[in-house]
BADOTOR-963853 format. One record per residue (C-alpha): residue number from 1; chain; y, z, x. Coordinates in Angstrom, 1 decimal. Each point is the difference from the previous one (the first is absolute). Layout:
<atoms>
resi,chain,yy,zz,xx
NUM,A,Y,Z,X
...
</atoms>
This chain:
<atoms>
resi,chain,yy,zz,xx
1,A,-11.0,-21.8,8.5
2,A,-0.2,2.2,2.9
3,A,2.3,2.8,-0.5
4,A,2.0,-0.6,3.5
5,A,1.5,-3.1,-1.8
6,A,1.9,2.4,-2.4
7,A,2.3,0.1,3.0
8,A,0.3,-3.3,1.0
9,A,0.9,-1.9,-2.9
10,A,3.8,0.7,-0.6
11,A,0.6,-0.7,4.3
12,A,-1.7,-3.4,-1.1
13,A,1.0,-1.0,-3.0
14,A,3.4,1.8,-0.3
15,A,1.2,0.8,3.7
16,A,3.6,0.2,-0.8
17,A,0.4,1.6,-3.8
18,A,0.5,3.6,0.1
19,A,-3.4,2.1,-0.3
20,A,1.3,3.7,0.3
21,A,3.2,1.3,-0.3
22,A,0.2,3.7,1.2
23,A,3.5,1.6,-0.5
24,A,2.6,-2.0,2.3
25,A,-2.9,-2.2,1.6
26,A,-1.4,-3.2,-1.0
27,A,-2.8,-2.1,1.5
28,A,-1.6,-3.0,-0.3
29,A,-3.9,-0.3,-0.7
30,A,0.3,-2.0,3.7
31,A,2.2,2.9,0.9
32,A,-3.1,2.8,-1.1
33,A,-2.9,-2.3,0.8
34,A,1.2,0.4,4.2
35,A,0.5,3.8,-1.0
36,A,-3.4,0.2,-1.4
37,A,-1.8,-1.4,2.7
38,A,1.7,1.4,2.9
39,A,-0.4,3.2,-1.6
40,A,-3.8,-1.1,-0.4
41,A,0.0,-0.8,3.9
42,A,1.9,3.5,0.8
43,A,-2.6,2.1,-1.6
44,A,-2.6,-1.8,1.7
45,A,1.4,0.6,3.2
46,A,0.3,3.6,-0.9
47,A,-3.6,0.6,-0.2
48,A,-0.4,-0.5,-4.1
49,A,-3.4,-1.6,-0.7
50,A,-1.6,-1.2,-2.8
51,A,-1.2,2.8,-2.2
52,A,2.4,1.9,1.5
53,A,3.0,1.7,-2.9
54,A,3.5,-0.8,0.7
55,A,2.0,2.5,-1.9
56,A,3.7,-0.2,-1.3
57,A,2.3,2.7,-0.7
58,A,2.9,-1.8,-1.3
59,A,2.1,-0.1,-3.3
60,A,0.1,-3.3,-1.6
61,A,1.0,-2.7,2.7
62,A,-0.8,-3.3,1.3
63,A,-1.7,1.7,2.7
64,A,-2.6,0.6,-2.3
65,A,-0.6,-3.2,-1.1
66,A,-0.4,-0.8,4.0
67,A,-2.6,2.6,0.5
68,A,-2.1,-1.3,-3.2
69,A,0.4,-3.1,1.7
70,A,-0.7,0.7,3.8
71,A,-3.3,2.1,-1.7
72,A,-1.4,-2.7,-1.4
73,A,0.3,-2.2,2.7
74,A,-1.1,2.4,2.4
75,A,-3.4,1.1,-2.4
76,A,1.4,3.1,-0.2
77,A,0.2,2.3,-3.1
78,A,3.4,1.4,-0.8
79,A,0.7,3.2,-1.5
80,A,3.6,1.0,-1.0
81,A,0.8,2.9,-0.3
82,A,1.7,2.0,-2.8
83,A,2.9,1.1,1.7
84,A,0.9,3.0,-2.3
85,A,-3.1,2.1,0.4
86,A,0.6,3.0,2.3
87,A,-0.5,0.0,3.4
88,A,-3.1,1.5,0.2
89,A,-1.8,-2.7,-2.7
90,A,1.5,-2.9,2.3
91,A,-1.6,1.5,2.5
92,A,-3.5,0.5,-1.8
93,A,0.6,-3.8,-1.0
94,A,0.3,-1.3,3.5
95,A,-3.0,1.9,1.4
96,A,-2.0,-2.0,-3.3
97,A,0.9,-3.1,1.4
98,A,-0.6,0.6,3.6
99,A,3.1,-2.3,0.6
100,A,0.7,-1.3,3.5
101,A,3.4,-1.1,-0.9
102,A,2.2,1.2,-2.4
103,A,3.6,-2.0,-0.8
104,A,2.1,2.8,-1.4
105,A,3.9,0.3,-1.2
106,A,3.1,1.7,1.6
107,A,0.0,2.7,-3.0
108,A,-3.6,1.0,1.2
109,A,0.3,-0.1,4.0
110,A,0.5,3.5,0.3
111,A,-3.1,0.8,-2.7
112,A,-2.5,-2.0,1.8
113,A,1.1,1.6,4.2
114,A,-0.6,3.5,-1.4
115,A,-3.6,-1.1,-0.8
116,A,-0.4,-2.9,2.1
117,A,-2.2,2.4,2.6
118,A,-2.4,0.6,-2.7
119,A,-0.5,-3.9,-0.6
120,A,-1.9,-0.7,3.9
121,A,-1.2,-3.7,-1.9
122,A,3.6,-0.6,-0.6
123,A,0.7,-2.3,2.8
124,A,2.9,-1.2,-0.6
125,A,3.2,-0.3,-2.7
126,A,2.3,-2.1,-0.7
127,A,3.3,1.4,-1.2
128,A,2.4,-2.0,-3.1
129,A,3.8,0.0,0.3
130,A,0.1,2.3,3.0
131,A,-0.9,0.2,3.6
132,A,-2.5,3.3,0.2
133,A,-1.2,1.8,3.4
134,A,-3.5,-0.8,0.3
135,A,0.4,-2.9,-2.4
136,A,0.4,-4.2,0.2
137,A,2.5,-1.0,-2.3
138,A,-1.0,-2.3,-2.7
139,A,2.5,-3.1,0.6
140,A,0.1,0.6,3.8
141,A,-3.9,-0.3,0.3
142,A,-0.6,-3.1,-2.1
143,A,2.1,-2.3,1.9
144,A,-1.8,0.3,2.8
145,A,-3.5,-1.8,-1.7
146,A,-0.7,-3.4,-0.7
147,A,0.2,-1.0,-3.7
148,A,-3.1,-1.9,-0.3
149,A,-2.9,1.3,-1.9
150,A,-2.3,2.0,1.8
151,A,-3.9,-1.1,-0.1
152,A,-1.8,2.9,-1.4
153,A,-3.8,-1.1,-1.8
154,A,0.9,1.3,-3.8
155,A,-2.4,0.5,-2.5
156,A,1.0,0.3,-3.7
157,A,-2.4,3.2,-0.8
158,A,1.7,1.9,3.6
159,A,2.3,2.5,-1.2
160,A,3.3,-0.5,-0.9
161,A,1.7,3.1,-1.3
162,A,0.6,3.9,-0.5
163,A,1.6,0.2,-3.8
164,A,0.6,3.6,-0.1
165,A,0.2,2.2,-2.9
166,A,3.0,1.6,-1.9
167,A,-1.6,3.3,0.7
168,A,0.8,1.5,-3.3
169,A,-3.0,1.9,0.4
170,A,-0.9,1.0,3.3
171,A,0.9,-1.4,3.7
172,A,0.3,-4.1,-0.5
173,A,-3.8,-2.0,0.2
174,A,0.5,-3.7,2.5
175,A,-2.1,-2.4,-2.7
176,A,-1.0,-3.1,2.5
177,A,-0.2,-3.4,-1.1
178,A,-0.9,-3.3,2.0
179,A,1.5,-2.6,0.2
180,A,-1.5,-2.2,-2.3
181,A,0.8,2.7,-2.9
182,A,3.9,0.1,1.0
183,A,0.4,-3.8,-0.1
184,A,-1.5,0.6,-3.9
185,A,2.3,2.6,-0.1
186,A,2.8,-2.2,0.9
187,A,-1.4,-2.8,-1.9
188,A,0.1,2.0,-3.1
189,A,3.5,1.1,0.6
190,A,1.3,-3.3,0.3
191,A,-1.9,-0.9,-3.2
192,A,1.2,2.6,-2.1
193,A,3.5,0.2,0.9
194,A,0.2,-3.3,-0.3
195,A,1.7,-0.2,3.6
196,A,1.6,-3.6,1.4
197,A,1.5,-0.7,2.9
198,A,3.2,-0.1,-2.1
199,A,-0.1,3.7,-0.5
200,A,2.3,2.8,1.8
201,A,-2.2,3.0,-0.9
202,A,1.5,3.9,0.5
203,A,-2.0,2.3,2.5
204,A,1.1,2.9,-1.9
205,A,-3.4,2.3,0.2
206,A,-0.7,1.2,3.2
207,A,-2.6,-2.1,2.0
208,A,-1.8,3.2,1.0
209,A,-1.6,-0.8,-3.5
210,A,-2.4,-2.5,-1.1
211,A,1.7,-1.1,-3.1
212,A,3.0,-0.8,2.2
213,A,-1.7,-1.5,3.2
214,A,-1.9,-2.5,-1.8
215,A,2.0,-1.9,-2.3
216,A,2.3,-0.4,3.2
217,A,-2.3,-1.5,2.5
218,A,-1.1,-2.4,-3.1
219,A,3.9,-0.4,-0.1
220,A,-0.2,-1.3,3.6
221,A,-3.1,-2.1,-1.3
222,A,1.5,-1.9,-1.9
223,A,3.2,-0.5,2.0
224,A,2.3,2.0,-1.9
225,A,3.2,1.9,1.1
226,A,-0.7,4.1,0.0
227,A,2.7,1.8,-0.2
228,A,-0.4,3.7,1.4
229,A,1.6,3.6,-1.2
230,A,-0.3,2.0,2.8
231,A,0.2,3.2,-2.3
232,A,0.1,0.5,-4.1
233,A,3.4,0.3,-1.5
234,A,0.8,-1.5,-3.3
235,A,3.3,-1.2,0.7
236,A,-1.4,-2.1,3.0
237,A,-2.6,-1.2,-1.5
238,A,2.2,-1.7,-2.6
239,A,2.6,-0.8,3.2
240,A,-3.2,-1.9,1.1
241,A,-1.0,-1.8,-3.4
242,A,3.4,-1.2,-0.4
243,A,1.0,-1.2,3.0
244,A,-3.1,-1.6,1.0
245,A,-1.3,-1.3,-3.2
246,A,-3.2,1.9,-0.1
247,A,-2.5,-1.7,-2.5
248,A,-2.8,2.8,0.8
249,A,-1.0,3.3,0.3
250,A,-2.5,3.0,-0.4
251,A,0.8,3.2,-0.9
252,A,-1.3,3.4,-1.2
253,A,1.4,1.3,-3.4
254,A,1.6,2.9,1.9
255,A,2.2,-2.5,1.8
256,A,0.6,-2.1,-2.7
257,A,1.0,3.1,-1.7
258,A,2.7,0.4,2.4
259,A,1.5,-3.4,-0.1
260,A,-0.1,0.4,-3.9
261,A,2.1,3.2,0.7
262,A,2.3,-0.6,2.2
263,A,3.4,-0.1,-1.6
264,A,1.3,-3.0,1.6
265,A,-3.4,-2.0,-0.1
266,A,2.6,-2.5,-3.0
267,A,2.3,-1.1,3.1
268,A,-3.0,-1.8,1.5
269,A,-0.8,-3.6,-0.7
270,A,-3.7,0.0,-0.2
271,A,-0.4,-3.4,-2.0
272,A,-1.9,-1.1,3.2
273,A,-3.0,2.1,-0.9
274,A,-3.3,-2.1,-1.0
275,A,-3.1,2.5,0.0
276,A,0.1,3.3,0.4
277,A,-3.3,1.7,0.0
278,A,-0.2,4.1,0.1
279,A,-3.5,2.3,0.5
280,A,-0.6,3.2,1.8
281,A,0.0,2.2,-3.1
282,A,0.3,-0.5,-3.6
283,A,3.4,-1.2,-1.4
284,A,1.3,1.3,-3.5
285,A,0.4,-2.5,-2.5
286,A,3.1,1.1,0.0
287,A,1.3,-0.5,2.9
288,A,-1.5,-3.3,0.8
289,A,2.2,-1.3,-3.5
290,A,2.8,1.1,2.0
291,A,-0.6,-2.1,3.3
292,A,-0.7,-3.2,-2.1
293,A,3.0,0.9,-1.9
294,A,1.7,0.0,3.2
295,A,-1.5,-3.4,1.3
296,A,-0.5,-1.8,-2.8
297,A,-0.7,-2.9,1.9
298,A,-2.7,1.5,2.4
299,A,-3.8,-0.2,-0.7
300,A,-1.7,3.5,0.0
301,A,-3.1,0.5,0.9
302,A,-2.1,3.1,0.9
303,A,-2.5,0.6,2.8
304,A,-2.7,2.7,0.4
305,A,-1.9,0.6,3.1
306,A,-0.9,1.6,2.6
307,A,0.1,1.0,4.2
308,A,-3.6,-1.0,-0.1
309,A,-0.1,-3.1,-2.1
310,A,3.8,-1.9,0.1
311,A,0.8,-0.3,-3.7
312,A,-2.5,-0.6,-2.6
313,A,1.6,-0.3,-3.7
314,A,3.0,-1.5,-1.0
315,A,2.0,0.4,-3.5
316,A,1.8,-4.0,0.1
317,A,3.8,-0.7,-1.1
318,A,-1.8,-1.3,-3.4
319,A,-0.8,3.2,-1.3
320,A,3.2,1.1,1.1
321,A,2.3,-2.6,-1.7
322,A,-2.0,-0.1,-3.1
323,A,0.2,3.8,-0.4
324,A,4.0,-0.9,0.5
325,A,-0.6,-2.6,-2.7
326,A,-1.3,2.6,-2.4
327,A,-3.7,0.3,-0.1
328,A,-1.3,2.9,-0.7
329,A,-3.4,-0.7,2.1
330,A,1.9,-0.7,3.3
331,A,2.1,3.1,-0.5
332,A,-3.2,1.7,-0.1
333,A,-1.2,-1.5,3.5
334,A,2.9,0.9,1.4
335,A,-1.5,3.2,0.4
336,A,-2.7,-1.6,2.1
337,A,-0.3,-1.1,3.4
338,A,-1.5,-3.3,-0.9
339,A,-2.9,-2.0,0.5
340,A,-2.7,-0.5,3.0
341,A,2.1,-2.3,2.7
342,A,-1.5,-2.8,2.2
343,A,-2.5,0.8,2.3
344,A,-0.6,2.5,-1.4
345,A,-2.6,2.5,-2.3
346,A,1.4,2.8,-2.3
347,A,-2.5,2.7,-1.9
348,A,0.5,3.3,-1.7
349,A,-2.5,2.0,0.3
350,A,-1.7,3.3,-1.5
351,A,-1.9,2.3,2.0
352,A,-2.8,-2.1,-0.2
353,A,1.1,-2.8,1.7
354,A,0.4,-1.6,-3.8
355,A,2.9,-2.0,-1.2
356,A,1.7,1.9,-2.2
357,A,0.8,-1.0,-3.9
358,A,3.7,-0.6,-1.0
359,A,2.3,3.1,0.7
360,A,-2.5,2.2,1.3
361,A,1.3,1.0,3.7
362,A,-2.4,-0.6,2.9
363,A,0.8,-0.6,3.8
364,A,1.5,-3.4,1.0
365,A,-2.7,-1.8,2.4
366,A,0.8,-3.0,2.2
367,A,-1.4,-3.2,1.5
368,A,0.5,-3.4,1.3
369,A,1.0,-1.5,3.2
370,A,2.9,1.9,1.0
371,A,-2.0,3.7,0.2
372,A,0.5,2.0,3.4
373,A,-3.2,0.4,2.2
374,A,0.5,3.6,0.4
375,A,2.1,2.5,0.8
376,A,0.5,0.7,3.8
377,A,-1.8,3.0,1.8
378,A,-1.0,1.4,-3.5
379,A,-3.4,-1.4,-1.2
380,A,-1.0,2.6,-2.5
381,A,3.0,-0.5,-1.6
382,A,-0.3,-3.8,0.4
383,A,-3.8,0.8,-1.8
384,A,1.9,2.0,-2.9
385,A,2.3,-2.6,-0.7
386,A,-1.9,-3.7,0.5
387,A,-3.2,0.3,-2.2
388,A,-2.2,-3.5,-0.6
389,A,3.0,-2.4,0.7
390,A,2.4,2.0,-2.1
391,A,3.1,2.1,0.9
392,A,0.3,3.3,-1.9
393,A,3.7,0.5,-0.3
394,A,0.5,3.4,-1.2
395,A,2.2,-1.5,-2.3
396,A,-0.7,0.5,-4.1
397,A,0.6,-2.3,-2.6
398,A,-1.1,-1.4,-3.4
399,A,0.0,-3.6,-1.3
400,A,0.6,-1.8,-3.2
401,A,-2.1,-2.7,-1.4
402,A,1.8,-2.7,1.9
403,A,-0.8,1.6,3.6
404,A,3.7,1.4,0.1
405,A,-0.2,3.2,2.8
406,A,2.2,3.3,-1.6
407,A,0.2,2.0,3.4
408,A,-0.2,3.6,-1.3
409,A,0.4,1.6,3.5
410,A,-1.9,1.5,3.4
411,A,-2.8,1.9,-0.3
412,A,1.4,2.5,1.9
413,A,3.2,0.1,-2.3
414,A,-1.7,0.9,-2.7
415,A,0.9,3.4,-1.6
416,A,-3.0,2.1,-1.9
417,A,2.2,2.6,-2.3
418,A,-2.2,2.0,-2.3
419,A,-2.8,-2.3,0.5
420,A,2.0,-3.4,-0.9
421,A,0.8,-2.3,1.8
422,A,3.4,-1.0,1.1
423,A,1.2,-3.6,1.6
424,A,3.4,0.8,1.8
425,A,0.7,-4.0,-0.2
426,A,-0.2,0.2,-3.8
427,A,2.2,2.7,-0.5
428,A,2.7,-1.8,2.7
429,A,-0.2,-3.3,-2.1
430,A,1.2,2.4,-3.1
431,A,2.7,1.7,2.0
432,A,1.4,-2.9,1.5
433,A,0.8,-0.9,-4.0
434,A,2.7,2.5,-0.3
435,A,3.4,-1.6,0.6
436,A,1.4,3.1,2.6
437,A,-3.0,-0.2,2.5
438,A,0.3,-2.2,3.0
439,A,-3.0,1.2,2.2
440,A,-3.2,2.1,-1.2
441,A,-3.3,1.5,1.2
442,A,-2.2,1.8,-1.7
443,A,-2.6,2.2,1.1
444,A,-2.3,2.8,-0.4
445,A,1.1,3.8,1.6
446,A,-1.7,3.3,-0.1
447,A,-0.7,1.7,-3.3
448,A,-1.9,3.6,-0.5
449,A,-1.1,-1.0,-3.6
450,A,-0.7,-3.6,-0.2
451,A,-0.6,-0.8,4.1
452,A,2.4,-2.4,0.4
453,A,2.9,-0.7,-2.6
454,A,2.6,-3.1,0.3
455,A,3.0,-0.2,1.3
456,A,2.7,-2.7,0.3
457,A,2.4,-0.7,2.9
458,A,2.9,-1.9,-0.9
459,A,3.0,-1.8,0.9
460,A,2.7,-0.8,-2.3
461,A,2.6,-2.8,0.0
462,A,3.5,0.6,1.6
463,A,2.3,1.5,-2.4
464,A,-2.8,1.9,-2.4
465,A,-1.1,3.4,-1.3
466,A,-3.8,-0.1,-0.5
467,A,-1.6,3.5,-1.2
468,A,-3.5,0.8,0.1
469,A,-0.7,1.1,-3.6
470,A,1.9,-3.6,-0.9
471,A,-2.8,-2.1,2.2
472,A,-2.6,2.3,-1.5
473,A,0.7,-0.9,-3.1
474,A,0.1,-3.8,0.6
475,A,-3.6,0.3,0.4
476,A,-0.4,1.8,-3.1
477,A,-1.7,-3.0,-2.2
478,A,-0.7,-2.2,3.0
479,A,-2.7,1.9,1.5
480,A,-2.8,2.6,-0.1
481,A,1.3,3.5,0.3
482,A,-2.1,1.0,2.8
483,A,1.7,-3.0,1.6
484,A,3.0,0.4,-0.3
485,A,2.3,1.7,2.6
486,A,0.1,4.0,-0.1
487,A,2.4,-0.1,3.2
488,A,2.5,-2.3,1.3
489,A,2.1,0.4,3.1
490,A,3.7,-1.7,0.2
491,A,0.1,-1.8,3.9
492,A,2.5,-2.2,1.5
493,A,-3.1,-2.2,1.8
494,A,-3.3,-0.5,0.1
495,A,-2.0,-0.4,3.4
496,A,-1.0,-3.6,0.5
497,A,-2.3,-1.4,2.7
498,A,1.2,-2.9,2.2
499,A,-2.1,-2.5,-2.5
500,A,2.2,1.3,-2.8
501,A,-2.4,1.7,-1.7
502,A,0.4,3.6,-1.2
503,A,-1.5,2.3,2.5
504,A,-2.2,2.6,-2.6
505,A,-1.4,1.7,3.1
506,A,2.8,1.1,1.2
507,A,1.7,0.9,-3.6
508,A,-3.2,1.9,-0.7
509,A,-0.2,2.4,2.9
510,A,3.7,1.3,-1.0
511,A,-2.1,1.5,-3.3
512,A,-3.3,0.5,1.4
513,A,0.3,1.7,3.6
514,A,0.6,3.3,-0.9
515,A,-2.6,-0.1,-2.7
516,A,-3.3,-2.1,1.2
517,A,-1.5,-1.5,-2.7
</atoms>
């Protein structure tokens, strides 16, 4: 199927059911199929070619679904851009993608005319919600084009799309994947999620992120009705799943974390709930008894993956119910993150490029059909990270003699006190255990006698006294000593990026700038 047809379907099949809902608007799939193609015909007309990068610098919207659209109809590649990196990173991300047309928000207007004479390839943008000097407003502009589909020649190996990175590390890399590999993506998404047409799945992720952008275009595959949060808030995302029966959604454990915590999350009927699946970062056991506790009529179901590759393991509602039910080997691969996915290859690997035995910890290695090509404008680190067909993720892990995946953490998480080795993730998993905490990080801080020694950053519930020689000794029998936390700081919030997982690079430099490591 050519990927193109992703966006014709629901005008075809279901012209007048409801295919997004965003805040007080509604519109049809007939409704979005004329916004998708005169939106197609607009950027055409402005000069976008095929090849070219259409970026977006919107919060979650149904404008973004457009430009997905128009992009794909138009051969172009789309980038969207994360919206809460600092002005000078947006910048650095639009001069990557060389973009000759960039559709951008009212909130961001004044961000992109103090740099806009830096961008001479930006030729034109189209402003969202507002009318903007030196700007075509978004609504204004489409009416003016036809709504037929343009002819553009298409070929499924062209590229398709700029997935950036979290940037948890560094400045964000733009991992490209053609077309072809984005309708697996999509195919995969509607497999796994079990997605109908019947569906009313929540946007609640922001669509700057892979793990949220996918699963909603496969949405619009299969002709269901998205439903978009324009920004994260528990209490509206329960607002949302009650009043417009939400059967689906994706999010990280951090935001799941929230809804779990907010104090009014038992006035909200969320009986509509089918599937939820979570992934971004490890989820305590704990905590993922509490959702399912919560919604005990929901499937749970865990994904792993990445920028690069889409998802790529999945731990299925079985294991999850029958750890519920009492066995004591599901409870055990709860800790997981599940098994190889379809279309897909999972390996763990030692430094030799060997498979590693049962619970040693090795680097998770990826294949299949849904692999990026490469990462834009960067081919040495394309050549680090794509080796003989196989993604190298950075990402460690172990496995158990069924092919369960334990994530243990990031390489570069990894904390080396006294000449042991410390996984931040396993210590979290611990700490989340302890009734009083309701956020954690754990990480490794300066130390003149052992290099780097742990420390713990935590939030506590509402209405608690937590004190650090009481979570110190929690971990008492529960963990080696070197493991365990010398420090812990008492915070009101963590820092979270905009895909709602903890931002470590930013929590580390408020230990490690005044003492380089």
């Amino acid at each position: 199927m050519l990927l193109k047809e992703v966006f014709n379907a629901g005008p075809r099949r279901y012209p007048n059911k409801t295919g997004v809902v965003d805040g007080e608007r509604r519109f049809t799939y007939r409704e979005l199929g004329h916004r998708w193609n005169r939106l197609a015909n607009a950027l055409l007309d402005l000069g976008l070619c095929k090849g070219d990068c259409l970026c977006v610098l919107l919060k979650n919207s149904v404008e973004v679904i457009d430009a997905n659209a128009a992009a794909v109809k138009t051969g172009a590649l789309v980038a969207t851009i994360n919206y809460r990196l600092d002005p000078t990173n947006i910048e650095t991300l639009l001069n990557d993608t060389q973009c000759p047309v960039l559709i951008v928000g009212d909130e961001f207007i004044e961000i992109i005319n103090d740099m806009r004479s830096r961008l001479p390839f930006l030729k034109a943008c189209i402003s969202v919600d507002c009318e903007a000097s030196g700007m075509m407003e978004y609504e204004s502009l489409i009416k003016k084009y036809p709504d037929r589909e343009p002819a553009v020649a298409l070929a499924e190996d062209d590229p398709a799309v700029i997935n950036y990175t979290s940037g948890t590390t560094g400045v964000p890399k733009g991992a490209v994947a053609t077309r072809r590999t984005v309708m697996h993506r999509l195919c995969h998404a509607a497999m796994e999620l079990a997605m109908t047409p019947y569906d009313h799945y929540l946007v609640a992720l922001p669509l700057v992120h892979i793990g949220a952008n996918m699963p909603a275009l496969a949405m619009i595959f299969q002709c269901a009705t998205l439903v978009v949060q324009r920004d994260w808030d528990p209490r509206e995302f329960c607002r949302i799943v009650q009043d417009e029966k939400v059967t689906k959604a994706i999010l990280t454990p951090g935001l799941l974390n929230f809804v779990l915590n907010f104090e009014a999350v038992g006035n909200y009927d969320l009986s509509s709930f089918q599937r939820l699946q979570y992934g971004g970062a490890p989820m305590a056991v704990a905590t993922m008894k509490r959702a399912m506790a919560l919604m005990p009529a929901c499937k749970f179901q865990q994904g792993y993956g990445t920028s690069e590759c889409f998802t790529q393991t999945l731990l299925r509602p079985q294991i999850h119910e029958a750890a519920i039910a009492g066995s004591e080997i599901a409870q055990r691969k709860l800790a997981s993150v599940g098994m190889e996915a379809s279309l897909c290859r999972v390996r763990v690997v030692n430094l030799e490029d060997q498979d590693v035995a049962p619970g040693e910890i090795g680097e998770i290695v990826l294949g299949g059909s849904m692999m990026m090509t490469g990462y834009l404008n960067k081919p040495e680190e394309t050549a680090r990270c794509l080796r003989s067909d196989w993604f190298y993720s950075g990402d460690l892990a172990t496995v158990d003699d069924d092919g369960y995946v334990y994530l243990v953490d990031r390489k570069n998480r990894m904390i080396i006190t006294g000449g042991e080795n410390v996984y931040p993730a396993q210590v979290e998993n611990v700490l989340f255990g302890h009734p009083k905490i309701a956020e954690v990080a754990v990480l490794g801080v300066p130390d003149e006698t052992w290099g780097e020694a742990v420390k713990a950053v935590v939030v506590v519930k509402h209405g608690v006294r937590l004190t650090q020689e009481e979570l110190i000794d929690f971990c008492k029998d529960k963990m080696a000593t070197y493991a365990k936390p010398k420090s812990v700081d008492f915070v009101d919030q963590l820092p979270y990026l905009v895909t709602g997982k903890l931002d470590n690079l930013a929590l580390k430099k408020q230990y490690w700038e005044t003492s380089p490591r």
